[in-house]
C-alpha positions in Angstrom: -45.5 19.9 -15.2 -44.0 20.3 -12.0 -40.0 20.8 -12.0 -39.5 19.8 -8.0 -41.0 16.3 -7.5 -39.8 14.6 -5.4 -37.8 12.2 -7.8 -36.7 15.6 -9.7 -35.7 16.8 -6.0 -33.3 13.4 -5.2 -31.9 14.1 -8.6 -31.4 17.2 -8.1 -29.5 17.1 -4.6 -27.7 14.5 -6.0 -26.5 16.4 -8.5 -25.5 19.3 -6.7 -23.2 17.0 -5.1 -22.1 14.6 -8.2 -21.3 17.6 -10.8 -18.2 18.9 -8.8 -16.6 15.6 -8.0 -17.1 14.8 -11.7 -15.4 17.8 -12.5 -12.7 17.4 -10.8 -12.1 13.8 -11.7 -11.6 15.0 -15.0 -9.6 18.0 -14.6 -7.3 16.5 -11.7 -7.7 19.5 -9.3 -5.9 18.9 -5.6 -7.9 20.9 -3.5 -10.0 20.3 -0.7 -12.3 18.8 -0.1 -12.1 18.2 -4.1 -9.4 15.9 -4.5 -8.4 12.6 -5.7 -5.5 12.3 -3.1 -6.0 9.5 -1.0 -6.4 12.0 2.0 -6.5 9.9 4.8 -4.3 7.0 3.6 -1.4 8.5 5.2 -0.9 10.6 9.0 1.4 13.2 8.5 2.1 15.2 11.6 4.5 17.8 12.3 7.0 14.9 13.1 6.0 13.2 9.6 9.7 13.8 7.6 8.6 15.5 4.1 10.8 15.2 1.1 11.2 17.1 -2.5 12.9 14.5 -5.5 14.9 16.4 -8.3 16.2 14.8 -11.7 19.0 15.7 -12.8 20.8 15.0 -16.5 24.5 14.8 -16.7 26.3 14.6 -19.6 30.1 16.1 -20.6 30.2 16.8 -17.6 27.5 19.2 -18.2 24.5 18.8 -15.0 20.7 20.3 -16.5 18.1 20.1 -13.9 15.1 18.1 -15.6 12.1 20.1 -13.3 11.6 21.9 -16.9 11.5 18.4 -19.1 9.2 16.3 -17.4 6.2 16.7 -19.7 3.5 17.7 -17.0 3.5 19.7 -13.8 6.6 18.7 -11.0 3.8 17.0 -8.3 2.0 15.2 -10.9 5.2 13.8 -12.4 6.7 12.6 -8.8 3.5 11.3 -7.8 3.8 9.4 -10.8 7.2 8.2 -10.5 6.2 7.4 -6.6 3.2 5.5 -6.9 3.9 3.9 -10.2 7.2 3.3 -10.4 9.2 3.4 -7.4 6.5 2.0 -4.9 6.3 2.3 -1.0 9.3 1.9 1.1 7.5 0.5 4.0 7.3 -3.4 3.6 3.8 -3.6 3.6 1.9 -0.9 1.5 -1.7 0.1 2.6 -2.3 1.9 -0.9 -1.9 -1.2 -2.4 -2.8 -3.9 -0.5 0.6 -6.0 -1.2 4.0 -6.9 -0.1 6.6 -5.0 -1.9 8.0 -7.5 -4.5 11.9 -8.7 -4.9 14.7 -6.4 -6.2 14.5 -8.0 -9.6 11.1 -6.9 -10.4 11.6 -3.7 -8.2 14.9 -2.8 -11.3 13.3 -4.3 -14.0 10.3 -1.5 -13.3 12.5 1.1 -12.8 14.7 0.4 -15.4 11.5 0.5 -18.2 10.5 4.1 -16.5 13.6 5.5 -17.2 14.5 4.0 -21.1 10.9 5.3 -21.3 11.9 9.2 -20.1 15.1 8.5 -21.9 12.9 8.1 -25.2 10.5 11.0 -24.3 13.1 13.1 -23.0 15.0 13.1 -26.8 11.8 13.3 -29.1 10.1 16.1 -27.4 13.0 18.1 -26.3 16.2 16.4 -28.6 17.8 15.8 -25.2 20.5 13.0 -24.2 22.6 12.3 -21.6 24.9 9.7 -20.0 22.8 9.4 -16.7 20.2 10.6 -15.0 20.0 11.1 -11.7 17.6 11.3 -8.5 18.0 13.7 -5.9 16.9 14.0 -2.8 16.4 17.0 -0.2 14.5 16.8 3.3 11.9 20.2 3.3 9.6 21.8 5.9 5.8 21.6 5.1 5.7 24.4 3.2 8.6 22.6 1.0 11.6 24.6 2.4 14.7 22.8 2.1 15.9 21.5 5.6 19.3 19.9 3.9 20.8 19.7 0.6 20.0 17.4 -1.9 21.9 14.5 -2.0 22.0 11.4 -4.6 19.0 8.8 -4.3 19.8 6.6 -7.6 21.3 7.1 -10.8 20.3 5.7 -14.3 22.9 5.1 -17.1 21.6 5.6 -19.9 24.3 3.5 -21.9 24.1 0.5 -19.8 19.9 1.3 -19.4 20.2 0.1 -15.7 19.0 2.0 -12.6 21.0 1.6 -9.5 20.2 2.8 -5.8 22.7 4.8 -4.3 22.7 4.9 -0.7 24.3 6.8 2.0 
């Protein structure tokens, strides 16, 4: 029996190239060219503004910075909370295909994120706090602060409602 037919050959080629992606897929390694980033969804050029986002709980006056209690690594957890939660900021998303929806459904999402990290937050870690807030810092592209980081929205966890804090 011969092991390089020509069908064994396609199959073969094939999977030289298949097996890695598959891989990857299911491990959820960011690397190039082995990604699942949307890699050219986006130009980012060296005028492109980068950003880091920071949680922070407060409670008795008391401020712990949540990097630590997030339940996976820092990127997968803010590229979470960007592309699932909070959505784009442009009108129109690409990633998506939709117009951004009305601030109703925009707090009502937000809100269920955060009773949700609430509720994680206290059963794996026996953590609560009055609010939670987002942070926000400009960085360089090797993600060195530019500015400090200033308040982007705050949860109260009493109330259970997100608000948007702007500048």
């Amino acid at each position: 029996m011969k092991i390089f037919t020509k069908k064994n050959y396609m199959f073969f080629i094939a999977a030289i190239f298949l097996l890695p992606n598959l891989f990857v897929m299911a491990l959820g390694i960011e690397s190039f060219p082995y990604t699942q980033a949307p890699m050219f969804g986006h130009y980012i050029d060296s005028e492109t503004k980068l950003y880091l986002l920071k949680f922070e709980g407060h409670k008795d006056g008391q401020t712990i910075d949540l990097v630590d209690y997030y339940g996976k690594s820092e990127l997968r957890f803010i590229r979470h909370f960007f592309s699932k939660v909070y959505g784009s900021s442009e009108y129109f998303t690409p990633f998506s295909g939709r117009v951004i929806e009305d601030e109703e459904r925009f707090n009502e999402r937000l809100n269920l994120f955060f009773e949700s990290f609430e509720k994680f937050l206290w059963e794996e870690y026996q953590l609560r706090f009055d609010s939670i807030e987002v942070k926000i810092a400009q960085v360089d592209g090797e993600r060195n602060l530019i500015g400090d980081f200033r308040p982007f929205g705050i949860y109260n966890c009493n109330t259970e409602e997100y608000k948007v804090i702007m500048d």
